[in-house]
C-alpha positions as CSV (number, residue, x, y, z in Angstrom):
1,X,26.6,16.5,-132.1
2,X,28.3,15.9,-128.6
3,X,27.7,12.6,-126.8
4,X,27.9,12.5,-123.0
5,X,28.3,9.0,-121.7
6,X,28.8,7.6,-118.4
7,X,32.3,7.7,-117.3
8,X,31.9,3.5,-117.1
9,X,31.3,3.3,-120.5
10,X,34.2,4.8,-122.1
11,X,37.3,4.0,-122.8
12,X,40.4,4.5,-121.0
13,X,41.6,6.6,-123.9
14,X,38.5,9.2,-123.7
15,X,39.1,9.1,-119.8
16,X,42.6,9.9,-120.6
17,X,41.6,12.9,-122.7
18,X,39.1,14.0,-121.0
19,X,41.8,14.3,-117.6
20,X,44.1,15.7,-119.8
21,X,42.3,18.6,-120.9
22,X,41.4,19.6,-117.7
23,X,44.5,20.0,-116.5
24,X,45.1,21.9,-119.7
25,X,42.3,24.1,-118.8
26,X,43.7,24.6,-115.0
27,X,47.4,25.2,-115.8
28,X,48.0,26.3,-119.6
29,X,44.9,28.0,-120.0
30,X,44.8,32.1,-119.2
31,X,42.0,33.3,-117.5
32,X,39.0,35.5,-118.8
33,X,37.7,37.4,-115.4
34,X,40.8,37.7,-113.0
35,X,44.0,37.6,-115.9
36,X,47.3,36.6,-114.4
37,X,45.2,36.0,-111.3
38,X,44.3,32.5,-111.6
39,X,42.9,29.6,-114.6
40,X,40.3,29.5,-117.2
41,X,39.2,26.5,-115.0
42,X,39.3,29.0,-111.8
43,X,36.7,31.4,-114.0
44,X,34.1,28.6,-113.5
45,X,34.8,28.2,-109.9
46,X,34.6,32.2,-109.7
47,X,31.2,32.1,-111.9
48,X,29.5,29.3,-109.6
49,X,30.8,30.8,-106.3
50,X,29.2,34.1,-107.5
51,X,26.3,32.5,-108.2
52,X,25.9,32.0,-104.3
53,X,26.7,34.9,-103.0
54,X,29.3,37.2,-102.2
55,X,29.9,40.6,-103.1
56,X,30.1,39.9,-106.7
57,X,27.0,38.2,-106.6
58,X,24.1,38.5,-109.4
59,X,20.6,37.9,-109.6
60,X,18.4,36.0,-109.8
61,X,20.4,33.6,-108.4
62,X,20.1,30.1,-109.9
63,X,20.0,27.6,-107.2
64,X,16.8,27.3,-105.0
65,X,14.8,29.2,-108.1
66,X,13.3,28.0,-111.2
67,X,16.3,28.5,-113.3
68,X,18.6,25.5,-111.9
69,X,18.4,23.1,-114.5
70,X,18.8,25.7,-117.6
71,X,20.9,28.0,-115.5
72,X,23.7,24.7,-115.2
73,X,23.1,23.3,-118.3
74,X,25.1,26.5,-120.1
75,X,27.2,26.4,-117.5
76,X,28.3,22.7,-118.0
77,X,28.2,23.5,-121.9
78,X,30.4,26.0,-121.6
79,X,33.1,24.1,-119.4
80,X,32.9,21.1,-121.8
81,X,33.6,23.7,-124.7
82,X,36.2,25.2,-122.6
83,X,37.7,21.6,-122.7
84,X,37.8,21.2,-126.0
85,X,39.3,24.1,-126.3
86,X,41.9,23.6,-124.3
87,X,42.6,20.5,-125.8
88,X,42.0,21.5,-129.2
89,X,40.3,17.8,-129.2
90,X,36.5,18.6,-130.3
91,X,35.7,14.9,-129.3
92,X,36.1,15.1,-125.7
93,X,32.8,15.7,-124.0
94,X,31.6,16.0,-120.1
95,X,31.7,12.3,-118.4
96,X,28.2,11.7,-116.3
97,X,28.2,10.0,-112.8
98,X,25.3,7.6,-111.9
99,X,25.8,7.5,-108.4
100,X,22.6,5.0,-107.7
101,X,25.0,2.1,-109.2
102,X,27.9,0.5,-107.3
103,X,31.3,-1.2,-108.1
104,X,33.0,0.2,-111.8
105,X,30.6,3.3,-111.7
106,X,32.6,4.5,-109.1
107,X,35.0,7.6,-110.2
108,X,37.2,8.0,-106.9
109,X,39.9,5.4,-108.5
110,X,43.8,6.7,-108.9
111,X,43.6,6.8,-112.5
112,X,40.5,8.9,-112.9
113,X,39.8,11.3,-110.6
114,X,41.7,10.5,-107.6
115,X,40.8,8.5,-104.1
116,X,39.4,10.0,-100.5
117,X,40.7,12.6,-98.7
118,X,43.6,11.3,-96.2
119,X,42.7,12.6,-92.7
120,X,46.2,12.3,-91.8
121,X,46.5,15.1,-94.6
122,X,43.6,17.4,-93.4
123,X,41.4,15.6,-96.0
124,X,43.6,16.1,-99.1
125,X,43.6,13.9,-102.0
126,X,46.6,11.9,-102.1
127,X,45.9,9.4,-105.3
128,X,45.4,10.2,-108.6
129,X,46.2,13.2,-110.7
130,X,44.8,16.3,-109.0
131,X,46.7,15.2,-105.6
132,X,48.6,18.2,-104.7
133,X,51.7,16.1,-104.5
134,X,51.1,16.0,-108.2
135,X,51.6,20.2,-108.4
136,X,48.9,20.1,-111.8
137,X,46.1,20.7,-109.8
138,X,46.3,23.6,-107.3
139,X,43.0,24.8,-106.2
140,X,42.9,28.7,-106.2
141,X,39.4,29.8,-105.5
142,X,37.8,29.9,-101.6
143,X,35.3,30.8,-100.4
144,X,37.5,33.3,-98.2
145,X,40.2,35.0,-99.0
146,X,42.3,32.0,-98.6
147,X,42.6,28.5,-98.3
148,X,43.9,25.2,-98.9
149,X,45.9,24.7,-101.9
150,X,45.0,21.3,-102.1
151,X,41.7,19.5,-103.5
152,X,39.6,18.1,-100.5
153,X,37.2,15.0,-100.2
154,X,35.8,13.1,-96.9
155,X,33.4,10.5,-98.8
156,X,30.4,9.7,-96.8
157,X,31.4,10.9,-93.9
158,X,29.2,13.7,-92.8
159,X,26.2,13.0,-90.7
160,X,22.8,12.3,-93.3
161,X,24.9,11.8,-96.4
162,X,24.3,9.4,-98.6
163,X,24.2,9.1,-102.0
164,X,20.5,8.7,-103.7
165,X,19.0,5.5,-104.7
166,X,17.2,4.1,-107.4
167,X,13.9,4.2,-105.6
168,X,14.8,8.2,-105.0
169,X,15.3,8.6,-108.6
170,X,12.1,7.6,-109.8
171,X,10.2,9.1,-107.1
172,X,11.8,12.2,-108.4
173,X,10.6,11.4,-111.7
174,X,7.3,10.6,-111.2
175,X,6.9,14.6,-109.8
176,X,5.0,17.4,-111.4
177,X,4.7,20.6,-112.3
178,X,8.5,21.5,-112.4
179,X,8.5,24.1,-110.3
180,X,5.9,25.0,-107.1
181,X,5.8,23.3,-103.8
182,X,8.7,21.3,-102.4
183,X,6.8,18.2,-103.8
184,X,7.5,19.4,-107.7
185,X,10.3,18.0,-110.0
186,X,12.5,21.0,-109.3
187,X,12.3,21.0,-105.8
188,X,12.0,17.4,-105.0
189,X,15.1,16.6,-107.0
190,X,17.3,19.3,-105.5
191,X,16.7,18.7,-102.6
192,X,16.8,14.9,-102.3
193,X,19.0,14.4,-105.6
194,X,21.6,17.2,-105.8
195,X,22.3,18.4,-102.6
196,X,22.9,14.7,-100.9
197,X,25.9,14.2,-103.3
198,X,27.7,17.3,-102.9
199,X,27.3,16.4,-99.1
200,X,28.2,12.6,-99.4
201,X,31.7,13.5,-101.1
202,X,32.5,16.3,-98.6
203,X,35.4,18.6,-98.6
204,X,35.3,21.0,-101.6
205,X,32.0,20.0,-103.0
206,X,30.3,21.5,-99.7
207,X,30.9,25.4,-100.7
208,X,29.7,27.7,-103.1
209,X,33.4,26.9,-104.9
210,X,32.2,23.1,-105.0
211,X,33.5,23.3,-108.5
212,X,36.6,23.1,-107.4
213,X,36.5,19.5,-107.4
214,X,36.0,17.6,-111.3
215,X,33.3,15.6,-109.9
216,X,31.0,18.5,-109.5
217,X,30.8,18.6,-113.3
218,X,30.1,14.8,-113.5
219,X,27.1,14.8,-111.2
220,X,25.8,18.0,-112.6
221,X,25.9,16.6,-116.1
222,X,23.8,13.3,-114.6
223,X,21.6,15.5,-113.4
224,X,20.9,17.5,-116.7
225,X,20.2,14.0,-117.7
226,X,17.7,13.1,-115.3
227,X,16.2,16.0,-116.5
228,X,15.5,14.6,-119.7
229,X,14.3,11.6,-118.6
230,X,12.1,14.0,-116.6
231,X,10.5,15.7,-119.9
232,X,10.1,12.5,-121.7
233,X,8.0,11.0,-119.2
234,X,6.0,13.8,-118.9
235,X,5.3,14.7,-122.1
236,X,2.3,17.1,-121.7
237,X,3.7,18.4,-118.4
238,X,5.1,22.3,-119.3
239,X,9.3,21.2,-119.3
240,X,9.9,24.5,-117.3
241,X,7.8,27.1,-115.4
242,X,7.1,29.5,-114.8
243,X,6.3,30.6,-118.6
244,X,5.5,34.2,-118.1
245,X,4.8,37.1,-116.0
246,X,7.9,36.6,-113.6
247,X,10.9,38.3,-115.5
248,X,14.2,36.9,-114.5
249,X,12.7,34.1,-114.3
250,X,10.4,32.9,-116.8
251,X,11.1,31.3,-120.2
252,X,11.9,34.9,-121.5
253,X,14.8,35.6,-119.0
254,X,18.3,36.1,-120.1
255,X,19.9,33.2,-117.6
256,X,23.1,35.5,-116.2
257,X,26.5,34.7,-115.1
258,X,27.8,38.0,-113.6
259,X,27.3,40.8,-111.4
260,X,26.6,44.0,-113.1
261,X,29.7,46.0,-114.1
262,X,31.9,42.7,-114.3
263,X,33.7,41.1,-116.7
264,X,31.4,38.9,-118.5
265,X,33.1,34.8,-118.3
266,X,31.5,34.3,-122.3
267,X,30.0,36.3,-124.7
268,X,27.2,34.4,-125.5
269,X,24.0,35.2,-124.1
270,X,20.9,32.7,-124.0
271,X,17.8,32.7,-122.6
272,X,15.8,30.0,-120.4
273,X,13.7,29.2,-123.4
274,X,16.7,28.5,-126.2
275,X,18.1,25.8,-123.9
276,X,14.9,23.7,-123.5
277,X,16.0,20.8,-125.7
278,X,19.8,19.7,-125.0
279,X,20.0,19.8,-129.0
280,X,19.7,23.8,-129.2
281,X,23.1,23.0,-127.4
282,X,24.7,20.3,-129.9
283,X,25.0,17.6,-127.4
284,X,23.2,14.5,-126.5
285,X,23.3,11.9,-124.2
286,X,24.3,7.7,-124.4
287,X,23.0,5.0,-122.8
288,X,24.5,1.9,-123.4
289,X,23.2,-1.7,-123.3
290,X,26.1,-4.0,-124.0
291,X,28.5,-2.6,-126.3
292,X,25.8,-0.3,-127.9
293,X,25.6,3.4,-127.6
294,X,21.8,4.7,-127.9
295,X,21.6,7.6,-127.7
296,X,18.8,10.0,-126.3
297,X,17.1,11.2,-128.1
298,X,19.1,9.8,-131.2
299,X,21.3,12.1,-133.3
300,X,21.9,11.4,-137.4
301,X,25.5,10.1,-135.9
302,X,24.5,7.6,-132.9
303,X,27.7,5.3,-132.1
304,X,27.2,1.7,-132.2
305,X,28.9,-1.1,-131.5
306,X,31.4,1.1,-129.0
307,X,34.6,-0.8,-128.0
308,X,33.7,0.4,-124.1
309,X,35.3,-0.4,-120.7
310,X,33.4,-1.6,-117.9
């Protein structure tokens, strides 16, 4: 089973793997929907912009609906897979960002994924790896017909944007139902948790395309997290609704990834229901307290005693 752990807690030589199969997946890596065209990693950017809008949108779309959380869960799974892929390194899994904690949990350093955007550059990121100075990481998806090459960031600098507290967090947690009025789970924590961040670091992360940027996959993967802290607290709350009676979206729908007639980005198909539990997936999550991995809920194979950097 996979372990997802806080980009803090590992080890330069995970982080190291973990950039280099991205860039695998961006420039040796041939692409499913557009061949020729662009990326594997550009497929994911294509998916997610779909799932926006556009003219080869699909439906039910899975942001402001029910299906958020199960909808992005497969998608992350599928990019970490993607990775591994790439890589041919089945022990490199997504990193998570908890962006309530300061100081080493921040991810905008030069030797992980890069610094701010340099306004004397039109925003583009100048440290770090996927600076387009660095010519391995050329973004190739807009939300128009074209655009900058370069991956763009402008941390905190947009009016409102901030990233979300601790206080936040467990307000968030402490909702039910998960879905109905703007004061359920889903609602409260997509609105107050999600959509903050991709505000707060600006640049690409504001557009249907936000994938563009690595850290979209990082704070999408803390949120699937918080999502399980979610159904553990609230054990005898239903983990999804609605249950039935609303196909498309119920725990019967077949959670979609392409307009009809379009080449499909996987195979695979799943339904809301068969990605409840993260395990139906074959990934977990760990949380570390000193050098100890526990992991959440615990697989047969929990790491312990985890030489990690802080």
């Amino acid at each position: 089973m996979d372990i997802r752990l806080n980009h803090r807690n590992m080890t330069r030589e995970q982080k190291g793997a973990f950039i280099d199969a991205v860039l695998r997946l961006k420039n040796d890596t041939p692409s499913v929907l557009r061949p020729g065209q662009q990326s594997r990693y550009d497929d994911f950017v294509q998916v997610h912009k779909n799932a926006m809008g556009g003219e080869d949108r699909f439906d039910p779309m899975p942001h402001r609906t029910p299906l958020f959380f199960p909808w992005h869960r497969v998608f992350l799974r599928q990019f970490e897979r993607a990775l591994q892929s790439a890589a041919n390194d089945t022990s490199i899994t997504l990193p998570f960002w908890d962006w309530t904690l300061n100081g080493p949990n921040d991810p905008f350093t030069p030797t992980f994924l890069g610094g701010n955007g340099d306004r004397a550059e039109d925003l583009r990121v100048t440290t770090g790896v996927f600076s387009l100075q660095n010519r391995r990481f050329e973004v190739k998806i807009w939300d128009l017909d074209a655009g900058d090459p370069g991956l763009r960031r402008d941390l905190g600098s947009e009016p409102g944007a901030h990233l979300p507290d601790a206080e936040q967090v467990t307000a968030a947690l402490n909702k039910v139902p998960y879905a109905g009025g703007p004061d359920s789970w889903l609602n409260f924590c997509e609105g107050m948790l999600h959509d903050p961040v991709h505000r707060w670091v600006g640049g690409n992360m504001t557009f249907p395309t936000s994938p563009n940027d690595p850290v979209f996959y990082l704070h999408h993967c803390y949120l699937d997290l918080l999502w399980e802290r979610w159904k553990r607290q609230h054990p005898t709350t239903a983990p999804y609704l609605p249950v039935a009676d609303m196909p498309g979206l119920d725990l019967g729908a077949t959670l979609i990834f392409q307009a009809p007639g379009k080449p499909a980005p996987w195979t695979q198909t799943w339904t809301v229901g068969d990605v409840l539990e993260t395990e139906s997936l074959d990934y977990t999550y760990g949380l570390f307290t000193g050098n100890t991995a526990i992991c959440t809920p615990p697989p047969p194979a929990c790491p312990v005693d985890s030489d990690v950097s802080r």
